[in-house]
C-alpha positions as CSV (number, residue, x, y, z in Angstrom):
1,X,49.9,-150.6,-145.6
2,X,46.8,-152.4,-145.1
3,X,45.0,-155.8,-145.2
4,X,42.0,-156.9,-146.7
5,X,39.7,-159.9,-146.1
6,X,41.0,-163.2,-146.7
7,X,38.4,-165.8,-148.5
8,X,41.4,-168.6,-146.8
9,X,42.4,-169.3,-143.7
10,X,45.0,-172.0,-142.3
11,X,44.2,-175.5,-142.0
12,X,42.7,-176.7,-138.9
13,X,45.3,-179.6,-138.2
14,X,48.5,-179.8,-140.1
15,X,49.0,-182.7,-142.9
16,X,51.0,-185.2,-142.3
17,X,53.3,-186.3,-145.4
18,X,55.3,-189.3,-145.8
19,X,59.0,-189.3,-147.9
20,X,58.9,-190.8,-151.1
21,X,60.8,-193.6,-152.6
22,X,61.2,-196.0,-155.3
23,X,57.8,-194.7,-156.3
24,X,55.7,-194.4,-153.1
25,X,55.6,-192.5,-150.0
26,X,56.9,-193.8,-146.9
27,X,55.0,-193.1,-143.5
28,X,57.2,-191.6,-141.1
29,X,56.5,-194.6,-138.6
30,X,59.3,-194.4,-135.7
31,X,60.9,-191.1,-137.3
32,X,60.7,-187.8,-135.5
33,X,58.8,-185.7,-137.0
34,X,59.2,-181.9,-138.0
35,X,56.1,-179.3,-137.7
36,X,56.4,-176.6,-139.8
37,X,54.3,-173.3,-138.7
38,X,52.9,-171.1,-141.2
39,X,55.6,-167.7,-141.3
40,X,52.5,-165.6,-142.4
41,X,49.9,-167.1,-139.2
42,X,51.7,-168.7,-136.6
43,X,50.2,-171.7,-136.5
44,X,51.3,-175.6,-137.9
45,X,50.5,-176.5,-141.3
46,X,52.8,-179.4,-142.2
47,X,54.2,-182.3,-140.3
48,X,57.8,-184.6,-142.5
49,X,59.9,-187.1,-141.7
50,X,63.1,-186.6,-140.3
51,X,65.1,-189.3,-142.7
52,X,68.0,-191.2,-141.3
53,X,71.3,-191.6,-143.8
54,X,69.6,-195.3,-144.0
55,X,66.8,-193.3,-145.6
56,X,68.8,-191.9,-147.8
57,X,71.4,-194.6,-148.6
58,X,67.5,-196.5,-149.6
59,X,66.4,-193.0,-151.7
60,X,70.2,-193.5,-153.8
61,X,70.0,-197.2,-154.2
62,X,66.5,-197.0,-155.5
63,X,67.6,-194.6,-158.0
64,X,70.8,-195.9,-159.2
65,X,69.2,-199.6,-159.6
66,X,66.4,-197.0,-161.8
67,X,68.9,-195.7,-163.8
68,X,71.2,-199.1,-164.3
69,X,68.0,-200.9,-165.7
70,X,67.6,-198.2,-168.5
71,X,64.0,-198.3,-167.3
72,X,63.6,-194.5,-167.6
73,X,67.3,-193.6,-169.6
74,X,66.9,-196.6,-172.1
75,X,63.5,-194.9,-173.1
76,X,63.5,-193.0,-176.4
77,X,62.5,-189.2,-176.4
78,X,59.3,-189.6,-177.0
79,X,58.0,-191.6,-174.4
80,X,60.0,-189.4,-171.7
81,X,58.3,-186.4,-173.2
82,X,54.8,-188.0,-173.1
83,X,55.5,-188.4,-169.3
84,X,56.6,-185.0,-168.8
85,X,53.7,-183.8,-170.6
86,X,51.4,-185.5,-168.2
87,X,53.3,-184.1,-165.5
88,X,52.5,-180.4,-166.7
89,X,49.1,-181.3,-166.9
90,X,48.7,-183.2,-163.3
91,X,49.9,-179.7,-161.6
92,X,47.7,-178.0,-163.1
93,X,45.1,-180.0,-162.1
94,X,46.8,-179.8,-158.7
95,X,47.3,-176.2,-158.8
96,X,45.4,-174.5,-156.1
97,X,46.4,-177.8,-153.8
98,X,50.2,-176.6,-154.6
99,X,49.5,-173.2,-154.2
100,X,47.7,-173.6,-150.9
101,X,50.8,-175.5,-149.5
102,X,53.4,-173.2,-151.1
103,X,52.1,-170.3,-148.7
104,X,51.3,-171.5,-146.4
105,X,54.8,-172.9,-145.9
106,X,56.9,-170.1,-147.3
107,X,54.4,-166.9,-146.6
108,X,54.2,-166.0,-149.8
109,X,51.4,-163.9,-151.3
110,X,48.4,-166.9,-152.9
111,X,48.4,-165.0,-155.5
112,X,52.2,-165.0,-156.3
113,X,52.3,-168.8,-155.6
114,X,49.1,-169.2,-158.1
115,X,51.3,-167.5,-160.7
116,X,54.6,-169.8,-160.0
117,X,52.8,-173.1,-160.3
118,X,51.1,-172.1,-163.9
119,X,54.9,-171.6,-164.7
120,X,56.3,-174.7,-163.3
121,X,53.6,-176.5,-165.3
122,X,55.1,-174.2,-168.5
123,X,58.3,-176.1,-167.3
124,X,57.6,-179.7,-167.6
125,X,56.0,-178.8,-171.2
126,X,58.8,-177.3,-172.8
127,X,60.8,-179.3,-171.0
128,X,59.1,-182.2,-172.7
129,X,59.9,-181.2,-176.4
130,X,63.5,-181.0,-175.2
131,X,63.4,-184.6,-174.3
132,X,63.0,-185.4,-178.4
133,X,65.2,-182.8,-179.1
134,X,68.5,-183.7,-177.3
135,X,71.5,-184.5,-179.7
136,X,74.9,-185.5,-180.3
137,X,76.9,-184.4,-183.2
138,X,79.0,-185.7,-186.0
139,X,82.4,-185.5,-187.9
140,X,82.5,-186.0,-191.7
141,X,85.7,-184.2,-192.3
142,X,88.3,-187.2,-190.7
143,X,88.8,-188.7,-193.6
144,X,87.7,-192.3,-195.7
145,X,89.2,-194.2,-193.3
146,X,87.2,-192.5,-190.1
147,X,83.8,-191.3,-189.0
148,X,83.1,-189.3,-185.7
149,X,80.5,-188.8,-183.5
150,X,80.0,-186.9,-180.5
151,X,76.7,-188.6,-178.1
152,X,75.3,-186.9,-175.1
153,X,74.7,-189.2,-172.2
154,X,72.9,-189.0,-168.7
155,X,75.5,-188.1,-166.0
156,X,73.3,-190.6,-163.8
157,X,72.0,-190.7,-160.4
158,X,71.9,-186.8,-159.3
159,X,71.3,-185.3,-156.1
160,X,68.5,-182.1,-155.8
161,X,68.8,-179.6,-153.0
162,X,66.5,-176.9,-153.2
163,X,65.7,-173.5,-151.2
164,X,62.9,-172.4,-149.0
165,X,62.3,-169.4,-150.9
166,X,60.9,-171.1,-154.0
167,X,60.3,-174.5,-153.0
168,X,58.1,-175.7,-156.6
169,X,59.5,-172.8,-158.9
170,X,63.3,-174.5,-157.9
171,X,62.3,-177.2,-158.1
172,X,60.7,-177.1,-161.4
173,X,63.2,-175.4,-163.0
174,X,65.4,-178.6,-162.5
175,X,63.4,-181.8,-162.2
176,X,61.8,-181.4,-165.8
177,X,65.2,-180.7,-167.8
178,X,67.1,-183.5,-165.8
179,X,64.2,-185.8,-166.4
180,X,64.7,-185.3,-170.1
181,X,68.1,-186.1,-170.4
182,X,67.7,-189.7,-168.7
183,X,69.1,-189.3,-164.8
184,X,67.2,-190.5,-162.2
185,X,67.3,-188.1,-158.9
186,X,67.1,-187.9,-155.6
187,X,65.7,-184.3,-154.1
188,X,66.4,-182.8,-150.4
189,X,63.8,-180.2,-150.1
190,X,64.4,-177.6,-147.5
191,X,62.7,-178.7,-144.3
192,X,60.8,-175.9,-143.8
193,X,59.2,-176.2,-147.5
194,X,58.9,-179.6,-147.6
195,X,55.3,-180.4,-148.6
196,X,55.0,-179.0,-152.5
197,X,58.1,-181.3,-153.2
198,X,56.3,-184.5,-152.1
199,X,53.3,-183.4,-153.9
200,X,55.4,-183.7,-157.2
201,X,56.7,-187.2,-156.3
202,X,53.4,-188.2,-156.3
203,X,52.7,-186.2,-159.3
204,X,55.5,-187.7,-161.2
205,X,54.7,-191.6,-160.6
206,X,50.8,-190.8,-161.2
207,X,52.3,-189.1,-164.5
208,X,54.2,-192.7,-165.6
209,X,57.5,-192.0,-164.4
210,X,58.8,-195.3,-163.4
211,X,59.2,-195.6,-160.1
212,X,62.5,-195.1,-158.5
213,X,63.6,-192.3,-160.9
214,X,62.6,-189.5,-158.1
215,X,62.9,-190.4,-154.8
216,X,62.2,-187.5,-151.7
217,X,64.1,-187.9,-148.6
218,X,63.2,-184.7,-145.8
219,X,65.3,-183.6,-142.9
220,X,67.9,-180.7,-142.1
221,X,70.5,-179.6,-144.2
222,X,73.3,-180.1,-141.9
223,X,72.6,-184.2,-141.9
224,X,70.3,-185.3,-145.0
225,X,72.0,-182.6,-147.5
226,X,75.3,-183.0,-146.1
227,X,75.5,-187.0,-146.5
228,X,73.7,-186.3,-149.9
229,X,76.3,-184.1,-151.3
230,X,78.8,-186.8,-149.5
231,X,77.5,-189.8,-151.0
232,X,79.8,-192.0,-153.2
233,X,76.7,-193.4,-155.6
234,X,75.4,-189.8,-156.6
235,X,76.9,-188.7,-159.8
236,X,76.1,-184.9,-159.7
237,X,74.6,-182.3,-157.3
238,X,72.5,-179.3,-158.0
239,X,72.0,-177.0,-155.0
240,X,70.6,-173.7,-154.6
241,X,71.5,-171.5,-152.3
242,X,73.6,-169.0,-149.9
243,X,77.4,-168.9,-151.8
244,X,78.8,-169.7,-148.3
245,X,77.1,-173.5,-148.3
246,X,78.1,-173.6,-151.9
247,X,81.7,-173.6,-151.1
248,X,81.3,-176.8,-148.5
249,X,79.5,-178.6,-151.7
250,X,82.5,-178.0,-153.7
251,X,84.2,-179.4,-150.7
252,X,82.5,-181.7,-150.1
253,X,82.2,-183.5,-153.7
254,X,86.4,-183.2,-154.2
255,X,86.5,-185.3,-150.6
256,X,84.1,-187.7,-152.3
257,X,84.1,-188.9,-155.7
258,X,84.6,-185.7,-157.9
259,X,81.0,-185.6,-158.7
260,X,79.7,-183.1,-161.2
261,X,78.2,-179.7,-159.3
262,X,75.3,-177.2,-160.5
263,X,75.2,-174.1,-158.4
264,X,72.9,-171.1,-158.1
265,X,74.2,-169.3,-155.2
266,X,74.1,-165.8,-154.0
267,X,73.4,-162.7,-155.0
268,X,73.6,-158.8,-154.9
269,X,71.7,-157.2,-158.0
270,X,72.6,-154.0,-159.6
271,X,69.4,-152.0,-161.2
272,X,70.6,-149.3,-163.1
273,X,68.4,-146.4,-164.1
274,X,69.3,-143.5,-166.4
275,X,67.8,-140.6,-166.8
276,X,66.4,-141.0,-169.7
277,X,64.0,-143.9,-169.1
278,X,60.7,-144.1,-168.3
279,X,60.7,-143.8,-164.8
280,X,57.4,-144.3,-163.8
281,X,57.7,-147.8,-165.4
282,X,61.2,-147.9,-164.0
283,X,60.0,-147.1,-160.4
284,X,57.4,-149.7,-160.5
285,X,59.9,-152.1,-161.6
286,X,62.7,-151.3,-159.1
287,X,59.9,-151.6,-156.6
288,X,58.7,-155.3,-157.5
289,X,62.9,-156.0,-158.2
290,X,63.3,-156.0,-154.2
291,X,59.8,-156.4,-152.6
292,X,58.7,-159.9,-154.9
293,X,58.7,-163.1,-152.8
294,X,59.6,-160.3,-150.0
295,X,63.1,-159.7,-151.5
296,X,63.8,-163.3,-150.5
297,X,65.0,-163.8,-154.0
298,X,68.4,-164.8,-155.2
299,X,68.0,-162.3,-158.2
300,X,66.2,-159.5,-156.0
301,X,67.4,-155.9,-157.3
302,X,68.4,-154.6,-154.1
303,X,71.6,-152.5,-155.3
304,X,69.4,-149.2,-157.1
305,X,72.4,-147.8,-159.6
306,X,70.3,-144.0,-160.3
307,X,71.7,-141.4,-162.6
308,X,72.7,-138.8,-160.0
309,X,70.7,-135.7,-161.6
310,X,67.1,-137.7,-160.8
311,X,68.1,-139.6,-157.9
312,X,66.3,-138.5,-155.0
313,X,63.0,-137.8,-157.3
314,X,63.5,-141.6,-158.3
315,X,63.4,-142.8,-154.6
316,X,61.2,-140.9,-153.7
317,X,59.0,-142.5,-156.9
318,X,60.1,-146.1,-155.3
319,X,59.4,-145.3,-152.1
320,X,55.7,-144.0,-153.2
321,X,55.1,-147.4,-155.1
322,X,56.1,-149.6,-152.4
323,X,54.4,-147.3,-149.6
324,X,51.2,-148.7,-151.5
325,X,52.0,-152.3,-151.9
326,X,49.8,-154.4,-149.7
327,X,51.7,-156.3,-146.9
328,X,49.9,-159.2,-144.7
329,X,48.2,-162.1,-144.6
330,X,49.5,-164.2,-147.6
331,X,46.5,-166.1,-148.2
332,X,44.4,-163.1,-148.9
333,X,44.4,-162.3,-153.0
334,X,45.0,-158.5,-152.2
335,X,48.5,-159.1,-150.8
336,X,51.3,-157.8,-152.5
337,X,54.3,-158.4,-149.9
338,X,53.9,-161.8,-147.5
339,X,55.8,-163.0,-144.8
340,X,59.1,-163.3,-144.0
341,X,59.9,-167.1,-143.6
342,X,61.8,-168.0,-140.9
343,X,62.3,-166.6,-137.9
344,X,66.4,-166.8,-138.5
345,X,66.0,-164.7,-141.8
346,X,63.7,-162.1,-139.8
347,X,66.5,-161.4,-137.5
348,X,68.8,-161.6,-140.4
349,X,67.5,-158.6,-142.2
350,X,66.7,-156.9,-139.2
351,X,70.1,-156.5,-138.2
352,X,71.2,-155.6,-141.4
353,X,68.5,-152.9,-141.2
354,X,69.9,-152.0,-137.8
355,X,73.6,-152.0,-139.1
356,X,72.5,-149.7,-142.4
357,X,71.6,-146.9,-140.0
358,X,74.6,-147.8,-137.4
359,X,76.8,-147.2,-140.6
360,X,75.4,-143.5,-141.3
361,X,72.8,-144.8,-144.6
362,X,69.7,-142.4,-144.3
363,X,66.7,-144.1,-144.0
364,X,64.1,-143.0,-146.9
365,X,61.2,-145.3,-146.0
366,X,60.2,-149.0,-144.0
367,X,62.8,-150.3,-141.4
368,X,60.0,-151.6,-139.4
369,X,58.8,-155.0,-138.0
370,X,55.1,-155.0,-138.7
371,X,52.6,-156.6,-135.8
372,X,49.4,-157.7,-137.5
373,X,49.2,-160.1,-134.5
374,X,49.8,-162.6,-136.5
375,X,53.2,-164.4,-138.3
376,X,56.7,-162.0,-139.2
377,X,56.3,-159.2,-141.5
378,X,58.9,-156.5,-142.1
379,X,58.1,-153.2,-144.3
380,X,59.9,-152.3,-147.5
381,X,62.8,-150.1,-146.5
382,X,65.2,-147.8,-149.0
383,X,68.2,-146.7,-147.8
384,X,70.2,-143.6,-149.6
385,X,73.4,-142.0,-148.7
386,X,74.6,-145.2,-149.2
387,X,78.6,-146.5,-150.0
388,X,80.5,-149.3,-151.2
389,X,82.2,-149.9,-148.1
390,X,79.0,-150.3,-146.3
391,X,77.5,-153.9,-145.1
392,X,73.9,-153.1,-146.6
393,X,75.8,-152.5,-150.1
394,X,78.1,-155.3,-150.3
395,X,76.3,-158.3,-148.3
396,X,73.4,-160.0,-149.9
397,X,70.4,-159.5,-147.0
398,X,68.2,-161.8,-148.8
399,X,65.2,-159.4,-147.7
400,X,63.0,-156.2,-149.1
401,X,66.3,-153.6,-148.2
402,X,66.9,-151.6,-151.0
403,X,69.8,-149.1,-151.1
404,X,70.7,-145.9,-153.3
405,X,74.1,-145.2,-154.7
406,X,74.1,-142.3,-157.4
407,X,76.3,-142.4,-160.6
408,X,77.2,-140.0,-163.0
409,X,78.3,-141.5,-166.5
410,X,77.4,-144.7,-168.0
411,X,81.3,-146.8,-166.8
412,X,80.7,-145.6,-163.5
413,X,77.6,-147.2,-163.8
414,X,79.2,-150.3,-165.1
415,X,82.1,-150.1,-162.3
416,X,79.5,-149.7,-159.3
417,X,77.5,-152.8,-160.5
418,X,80.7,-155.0,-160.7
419,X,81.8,-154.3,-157.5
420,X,81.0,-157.6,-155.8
421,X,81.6,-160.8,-155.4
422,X,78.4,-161.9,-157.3
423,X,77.2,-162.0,-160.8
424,X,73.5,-163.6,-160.7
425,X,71.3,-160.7,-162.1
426,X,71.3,-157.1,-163.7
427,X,68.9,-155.0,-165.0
428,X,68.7,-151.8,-166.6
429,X,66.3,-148.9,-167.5
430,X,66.8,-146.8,-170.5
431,X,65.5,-145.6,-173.4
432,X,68.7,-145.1,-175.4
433,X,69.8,-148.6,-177.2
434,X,73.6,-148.1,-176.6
435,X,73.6,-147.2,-173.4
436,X,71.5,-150.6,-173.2
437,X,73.9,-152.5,-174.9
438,X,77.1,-151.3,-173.0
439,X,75.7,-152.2,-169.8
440,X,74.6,-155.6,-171.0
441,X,78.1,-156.2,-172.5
442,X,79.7,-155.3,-169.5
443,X,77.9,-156.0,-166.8
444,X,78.9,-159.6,-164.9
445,X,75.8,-160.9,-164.5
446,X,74.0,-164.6,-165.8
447,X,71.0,-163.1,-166.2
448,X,70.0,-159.7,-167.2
449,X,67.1,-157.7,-168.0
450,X,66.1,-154.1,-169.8
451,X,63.6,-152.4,-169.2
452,X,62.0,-154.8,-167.0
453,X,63.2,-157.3,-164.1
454,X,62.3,-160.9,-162.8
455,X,61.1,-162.0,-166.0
456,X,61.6,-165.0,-167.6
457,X,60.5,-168.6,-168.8
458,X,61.7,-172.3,-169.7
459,X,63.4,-171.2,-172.8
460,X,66.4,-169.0,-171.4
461,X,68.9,-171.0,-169.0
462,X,69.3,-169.4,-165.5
463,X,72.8,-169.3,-163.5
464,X,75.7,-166.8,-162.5
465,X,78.7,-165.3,-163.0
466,X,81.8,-165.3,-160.8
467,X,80.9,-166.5,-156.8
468,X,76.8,-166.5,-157.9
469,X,77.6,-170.4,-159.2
470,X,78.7,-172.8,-161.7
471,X,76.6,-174.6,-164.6
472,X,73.2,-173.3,-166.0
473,X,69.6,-174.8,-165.5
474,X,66.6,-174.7,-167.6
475,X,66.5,-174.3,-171.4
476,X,68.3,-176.6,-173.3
477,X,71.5,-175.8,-171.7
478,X,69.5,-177.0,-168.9
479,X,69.5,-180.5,-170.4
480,X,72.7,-180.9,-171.6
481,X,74.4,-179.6,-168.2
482,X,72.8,-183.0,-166.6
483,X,74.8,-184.9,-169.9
484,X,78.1,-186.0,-170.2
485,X,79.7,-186.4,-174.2
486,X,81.6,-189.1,-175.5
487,X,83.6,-188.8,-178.6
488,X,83.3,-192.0,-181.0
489,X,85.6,-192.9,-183.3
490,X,84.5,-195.4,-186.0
491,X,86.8,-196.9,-188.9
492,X,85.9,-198.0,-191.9
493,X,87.3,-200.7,-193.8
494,X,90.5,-202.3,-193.7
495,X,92.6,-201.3,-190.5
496,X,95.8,-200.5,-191.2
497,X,98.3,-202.5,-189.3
498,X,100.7,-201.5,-186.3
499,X,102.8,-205.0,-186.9
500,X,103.1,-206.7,-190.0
């Protein structure tokens, strides 16, 4: 594994960002601040506000006063789209600036952050046809007495709390579609990843969006988010993140108001190979299913499913490709696999690596903490001899582990990958279309994949299955999960009387 120059290096001083609301961006005056270091260099590259719950009771109020007014919700499609549109354009004007921040706050290759923003801006231009697009229905078939219809309506003012793993990606795969149904928002970025969140506020008002329909407060989860997902005047939450938080949202909107919840929660993702696929393509992609974003990935493939008569020659093929992927400094172009992010989730999957061999899992390749003397890195690691009673099988590690469980018929296949508590992702590599087909029927996943992993785009909505989350985002399922319907009865002519 080796390094390359870098043409980019680390800011000299960190930036300094405000929070945003009611469409500008607040110093941080009085307000502690927090520094965040750069996982991949060691040294600080952003200074936020820590908000108060005044902060964010101002961040709501702004929002639900946006959304009351009709200023944004009382446009019609087209003139939310033609703001959207903007918006796509504006980050790609801003790319590089985004992409710069991205890694340096997350540690994620440039060249993988370059990639996510020209999606995001893929987002918010899609996203801007579904604005026109979004419909109600009606009923012809009550009778000449009685017409129906069936409108979709904003939910309102909804609360945004996104990851630190994909801090713009996340956050572009929600903004955009709840943007185009009407509601006004309020986002809690993840502290650490703070800085590519405010850079869209300021997109979004210099794209036309009125002010107060996104408002950014910063600060920790365990105060900001909390009270967010607390608050009586937010109508709906969307949160992404570890299943175990996910069950305090749910508690926490039934001891509030009942608001409506989108989750995308945790995950453990079955890959299943066959024999019969290609394997070289197969290997390739089992090897960018669990080292991308450094396996720090809610959909990572980090359960390998291989048909037991080429199982060790296929690990062996993983742990070739990966043994050449590129791991270091994430601003140099010739990375493949950054850093690890925080220092908590590097002692996280260290443990876990720790606890695979404890259990008796053979270790095929990685399992190291790399020095480059410079940031957190940790190798690629396969483990085989693996079972289902093990952590490293049944725990989502949230890093670039990868284990090996063999399989011998196609519903053993199916009955290994469905042994979990989640259902986020699947994938599975074969050339023989029923095979294919049976796996995708049976498998409990909300997103799956054949013959390839990780793709995707603003058409297809994302969520899971099972404990992986409720609701989907993106696509036009995307749109209409930020929507409530009302049924609408109208009567024509004469009413017939109750009491004569």
């Amino acid at each position: 594994m080796d390094k390359t120059s870098t043409t980019l290096s680390p800011p000299s001083a960190p930036r300094e960002f405000g929070f945003y609301v009611d469409g500008k961006s607040i110093p941080a005056g009085q307000r502690d601040l927090f520094e965040r270091s750069s996982p991949g260099h060691g040294v600080p590259v952003t200074r936020i506000p820590k908000c108060t719950t005044e902060d964010l009771d101002q961040a709501v109020a702004a929002a639900r006063m946006a959304f009351e007014d009709r200023r944004w919700s009382g446009l019609n499609g087209a003139d939310r789209a033609a703001v959207l549109l903007r918006a796509g354009a504006l980050i790609r004007e801003r790319a590089e600036e985004i992409a710069y921040f991205e890694t340096l706050e997350n540690g994620k290759p440039i060249s993988q952050a370059r990639g996510e923003v020209g999606g995001c801006a893929d987002m918010f231009e899609y996203a801007s046809g579904l604005a026109r697009s979004l419909h109600g229905d009606s009923f012809n078939n009550l009778g000449d007495g009685m017409f129906g219809l069936v409108t979709r309506e904003p939910v309102g003012v909804c609360g945004l709390i996104t990851p630190w793993n994909f801090p713009f990606l996340i956050l572009c795969e929600r903004v955009p579609y709840i943007l185009a149904s009407g509601c006004t928002l309020v986002v809690k970025p993840s502290e650490v990843t703070s800085a590519t969140t405010l850079i869209l506020a300021e997109i979004m008002t210099d794209a036309g969006l009125p002010s107060g329909c996104m408002n950014v407060v910063t600060g920790s989860g365990r105060s900001i988010g909390q009270a967010l997902i607390e608050h009586q005047d937010i109508d709906m939450v969307s949160f992404t993140g570890s299943t175990a938080v996910g069950r305090a949202v749910v508690e926490a909107s039934a001891k509030s108001n009942f608001k409506k919840l989108g989750l995308e929660l945790g995950g453990k993702n079955p890959q299943i190979v066959f024999a019969d696929a290609d394997l070289e393509d197969a290997a390739d992609g089992v090897a960018f299913g669990i080292a991308f974003n450094t396996g720090q990935c809610c959909v990572s493939g980090s359960r390998l499913i291989v048909e037991r008569s080429v199982a060790d020659k296929f690990a062996l093929m993983v742990k070739h490709k990966l043994e050449k992927a590129r791991v270091g400094d994430p601003l140099d172009e010739a990375t493949h696999i950054g850093a690890i992010t925080t220092d908590a989730q590097n002692s996280v999957i260290m443990s876990y690596i720790e606890k695979g061999q404890a259990e008796g899992a053979t270790l095929i390749c990685g399992g190291e903490q790399l020095d480059f003397g410079m940031g957190q890195y940790i190798s690629p690691t396969i483990f085989g001899d693996v079972t289902p009673d093990m952590a490293i099988a049944s725990e989502e590690i949230f890093g670039p582990v990868l284990t090996v469980m063999p399989f011998d018929t196609v519903h053993e296949a199916i009955d290994i990958a469905n042994d979990t508590e989640y259902g986020l992702a699947a994938s599975v590599w074969t050339k023989n279309i029923d095979k294919a087909l049976t796996v995708t029927r049976r498998v409990q996943a909300g997103r799956f994949w054949v013959n390839t992993t990780l793709a995707g785009g603003p058409e297809l909505p994302l969520g899971g299955m099972k404990q992986s989350g409720w609701g989907r985002e993106a696509g036009m399922y995307g749109v209409e999960e930020y929507t409530q319907v009302k049924s609408v009865h109208i009567e024509i002519g004469k009413r017939s009387h109750w009491i004569e």
